[in-house]
N, C-alpha and C positions, 0 to 999 in steps of 0.2 A: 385737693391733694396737697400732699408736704412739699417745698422744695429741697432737695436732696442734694441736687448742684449746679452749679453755673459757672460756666468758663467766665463769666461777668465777675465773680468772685476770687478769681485765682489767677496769679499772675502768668504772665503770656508761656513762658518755660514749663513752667508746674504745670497747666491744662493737660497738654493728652495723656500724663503718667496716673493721675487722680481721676480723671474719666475711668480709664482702664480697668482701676483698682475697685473703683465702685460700683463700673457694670458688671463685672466679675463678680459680685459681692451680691447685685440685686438678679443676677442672671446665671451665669456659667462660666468656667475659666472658658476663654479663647484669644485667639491671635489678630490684634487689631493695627491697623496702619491708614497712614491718609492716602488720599488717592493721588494728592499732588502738593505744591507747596504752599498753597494757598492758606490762609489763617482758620483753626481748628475752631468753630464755636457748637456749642452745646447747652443743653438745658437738660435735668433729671426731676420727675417729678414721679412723688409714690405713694400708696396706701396699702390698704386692706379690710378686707368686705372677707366674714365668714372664712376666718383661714387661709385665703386665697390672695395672692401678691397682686397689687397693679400697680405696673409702670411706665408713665409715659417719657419717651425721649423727642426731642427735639433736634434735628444737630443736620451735618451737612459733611461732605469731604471723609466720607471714611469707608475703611473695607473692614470685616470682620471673617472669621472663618473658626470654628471646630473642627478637630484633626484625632487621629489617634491618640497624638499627646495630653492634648487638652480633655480629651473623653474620658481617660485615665486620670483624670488629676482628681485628688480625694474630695474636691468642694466640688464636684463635679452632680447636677441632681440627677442623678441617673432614675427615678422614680416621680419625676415631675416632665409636661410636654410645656409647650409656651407656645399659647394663643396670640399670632399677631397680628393686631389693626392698623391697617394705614389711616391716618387720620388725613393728611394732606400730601402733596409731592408724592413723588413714587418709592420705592426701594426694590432692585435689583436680588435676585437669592433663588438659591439652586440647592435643592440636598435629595436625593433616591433617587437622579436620574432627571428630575423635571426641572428645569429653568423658566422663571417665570419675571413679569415686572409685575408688583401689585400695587394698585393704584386706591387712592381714597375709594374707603367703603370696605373694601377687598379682605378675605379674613385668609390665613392659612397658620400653618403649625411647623413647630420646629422641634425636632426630636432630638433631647441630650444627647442620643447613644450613637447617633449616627455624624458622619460628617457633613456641616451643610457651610457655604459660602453667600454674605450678603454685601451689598453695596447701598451707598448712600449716596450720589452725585450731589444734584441742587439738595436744596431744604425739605427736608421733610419731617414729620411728626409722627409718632407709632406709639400704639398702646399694645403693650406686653404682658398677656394675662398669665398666670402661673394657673396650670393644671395638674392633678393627681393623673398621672398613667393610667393606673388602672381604671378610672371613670372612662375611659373613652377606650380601651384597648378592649372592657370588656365588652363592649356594644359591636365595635366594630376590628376584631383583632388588630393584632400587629401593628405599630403605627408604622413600619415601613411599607404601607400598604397607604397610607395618606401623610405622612411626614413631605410637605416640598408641594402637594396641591394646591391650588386658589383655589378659594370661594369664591367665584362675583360676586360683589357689592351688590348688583342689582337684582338679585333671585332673590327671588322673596323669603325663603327660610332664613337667608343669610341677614339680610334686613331685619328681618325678628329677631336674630341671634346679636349682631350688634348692637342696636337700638335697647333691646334689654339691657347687654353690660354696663353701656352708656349712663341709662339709667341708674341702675344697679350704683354704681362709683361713685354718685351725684348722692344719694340715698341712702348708701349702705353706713354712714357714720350714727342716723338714726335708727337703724334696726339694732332691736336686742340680738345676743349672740346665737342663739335657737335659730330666729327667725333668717338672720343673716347666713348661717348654714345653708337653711330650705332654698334659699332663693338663690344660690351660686351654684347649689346642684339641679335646680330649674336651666339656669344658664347651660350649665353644660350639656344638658339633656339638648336643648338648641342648635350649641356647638355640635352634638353627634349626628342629630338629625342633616342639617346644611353638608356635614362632611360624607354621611350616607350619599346624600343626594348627589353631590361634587363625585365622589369614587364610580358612582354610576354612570357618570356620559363615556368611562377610561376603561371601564375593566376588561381584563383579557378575557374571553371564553373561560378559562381552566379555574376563575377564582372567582367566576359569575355566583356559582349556589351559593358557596360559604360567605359572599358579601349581598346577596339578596336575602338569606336570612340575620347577615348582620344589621341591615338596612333596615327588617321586618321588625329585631328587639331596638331598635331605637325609635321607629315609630310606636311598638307597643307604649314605651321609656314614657313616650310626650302625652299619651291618650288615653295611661291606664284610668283615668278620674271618668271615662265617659261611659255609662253602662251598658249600651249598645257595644261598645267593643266586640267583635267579633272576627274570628278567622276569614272570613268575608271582606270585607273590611280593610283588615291588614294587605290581603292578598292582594285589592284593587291599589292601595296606597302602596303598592311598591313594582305594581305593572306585572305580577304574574297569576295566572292561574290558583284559584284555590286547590287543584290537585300537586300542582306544581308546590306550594309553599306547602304541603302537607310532606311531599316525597321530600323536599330539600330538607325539613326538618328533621324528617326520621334517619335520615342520612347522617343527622347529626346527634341520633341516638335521642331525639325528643317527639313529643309531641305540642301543639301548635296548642290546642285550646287548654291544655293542661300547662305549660309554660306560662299562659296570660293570667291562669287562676294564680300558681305560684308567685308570681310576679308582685298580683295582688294582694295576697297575704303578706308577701314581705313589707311590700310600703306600709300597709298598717300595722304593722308589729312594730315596723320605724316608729311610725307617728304616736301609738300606746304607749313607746319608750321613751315618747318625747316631753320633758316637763315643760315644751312650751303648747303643746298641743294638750295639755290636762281640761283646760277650759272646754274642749270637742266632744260635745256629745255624741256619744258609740252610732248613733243612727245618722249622725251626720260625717261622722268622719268614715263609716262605712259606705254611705253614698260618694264620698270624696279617694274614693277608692274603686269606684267602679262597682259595687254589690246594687240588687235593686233594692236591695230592705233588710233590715237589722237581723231579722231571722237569718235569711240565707249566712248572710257574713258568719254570723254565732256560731251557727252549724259549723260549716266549715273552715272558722278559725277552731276551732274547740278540737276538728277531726285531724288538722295539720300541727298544732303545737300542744295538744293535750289539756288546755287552759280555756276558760270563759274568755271573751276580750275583756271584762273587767276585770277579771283576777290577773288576767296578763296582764295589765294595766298596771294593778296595785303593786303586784310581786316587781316589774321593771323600776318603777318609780322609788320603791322601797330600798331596792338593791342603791338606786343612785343616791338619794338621799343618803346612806350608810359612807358610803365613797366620800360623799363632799365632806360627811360630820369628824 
């Protein structure tokens, strides 16, 4: 990672104004202060992997807060959420209602739109992932519905999902830009999965179906490549009844096996349009899709987008090539 700043750098007066102006710059406006009067140290460290920001802070003695004001302000990313990792020490932070400490390991989300309050006592260190809203609102609505939850560190989905980012940051300056894409929206498919699971020990009766079916397309998200995949399946992976997951989905104007086929077809339409995926033979990247064999896929690519998958293939490819020339 770049360093971006250090109170080591700037002299003792200038540190909190230049903090300020830079987390606002790599984050959100909001309202920051120390917690006493003790001396301000910090450390800012950044990148990026596939479009996606990461920022690690380092720092001690501080309180921060989103408000009306600040939610308003025009730099404001009203269409990004931010994935937080404690790396060490704790941080303090409250937003929808839940107050929590989150300790190493610990993931949770922080929602532009809403007001949320964090504290920083002793030293601690946090990695700041930038997320697209919609990747994760469409799996699991609303983020006012998980904005302000922990993840434990120790649940194992959570473990996968941080462990990969980790990775991921360590890695991501060798990945081509294609490949670097794929693998932050693998990430995030992780992140929805842990926050599915996390919304489930809380949920009120009244928002149990629309979040047991939100829980069921983010498992679909993570499993669509296995070709057993089935309504079965899903139903066990989220603890209800396969009638149960049939009625909750028609409630939602869907159906269940026809949902996973869709599903399926759209990843591979991705990946046909993908010029990093050109080298994927049709039979393997319909395997990597969940199909059992090249036939089936043909068929029902051919019946959902009117197109062979090669000719969808060439026509996508073609279109971009025109763009770049």
């Amino acid at each position: 990672m770049e360093r971006i700043f250090s109170t080591n750098d700037v002299k003792s007066q200038d540190r909190f104004g230049l903090w300020r102006e830079i987390c606002e710059d790599r984050l959100v406006p909001m309202d920051q202060s120390r917690l006493n009067d003790q001396a301000f140290d910090a450390v800012i460290e950044g990148t990026s992997v596939g479009g996606m920001s990461f920022t690690q802070f380092g720092l001690s003695n501080l309180k921060c807060a989103t408000n009306s004001r600040t939610i308003r302000h025009q730099n404001n990313r009203t269409d990004k959420l931010f994935l937080s990792l404690v790396l060490s020490g704790t941080v303090s932070s409250e937003q929808n209602g839940h107050s929590t400490t989150d300790r190493p390991g610990d993931l949770s989300i922080r929602d532009t739109n809403s007001p949320w309050r964090i504290e920083h006592g002793n030293r601690s260190d946090v990695l700041a992932i930038e997320i697209p809203r919609d990747r994760l609102e469409n799996q699991l609505g609303a983020a006012r519905h998980f904005a302000g939850l922990t993840m434990d560190g120790s649940r194992p989905v959570t473990i996968l999902a941080r462990s990969y980012f980790r990775n991921l940051m360590s890695v991501g300056h060798r990945l081509t830009p294609h490949a670097a894409e794929r693998m932050t929206s693998i990430g995030i498919d992780l992140v929805a999965a842990s926050l599915a699971e996390r919304m489930a020990l809380e949920t009120p009766k009244a928002l149990h179906g629309t979040l047991t079916v939100q829980r069921a397309k983010a498992y679909v998200a993570t499993h669509l490549g296995d070709p057993g995949l089935d309504v079965l399946q899903v139903a066990v992976a989220v603890g209800v009844s396969l009638r149960q997951l049939q009625a909750l989905f028609r409630e939602h104007g869907r159906n269940v096996t026809a949902w996973i086929w869709h599903q399926r077809l759209e990843r591979a339409a991705q990946r046909l349009s993908d010029p990093a995926c050109l080298h994927v033979q049709l039979g393997e990247l319909a395997h990597g899709c969940g199909f059992a064999s090249q036939a089936h896929f043909s068929r029902r690519f051919r019946d959902r987008y009117g197109l062979s998958p090669r000719d969808y293939r060439h026509s996508a490819l073609s279109q971009t090539a025109a763009r770049m020339s």
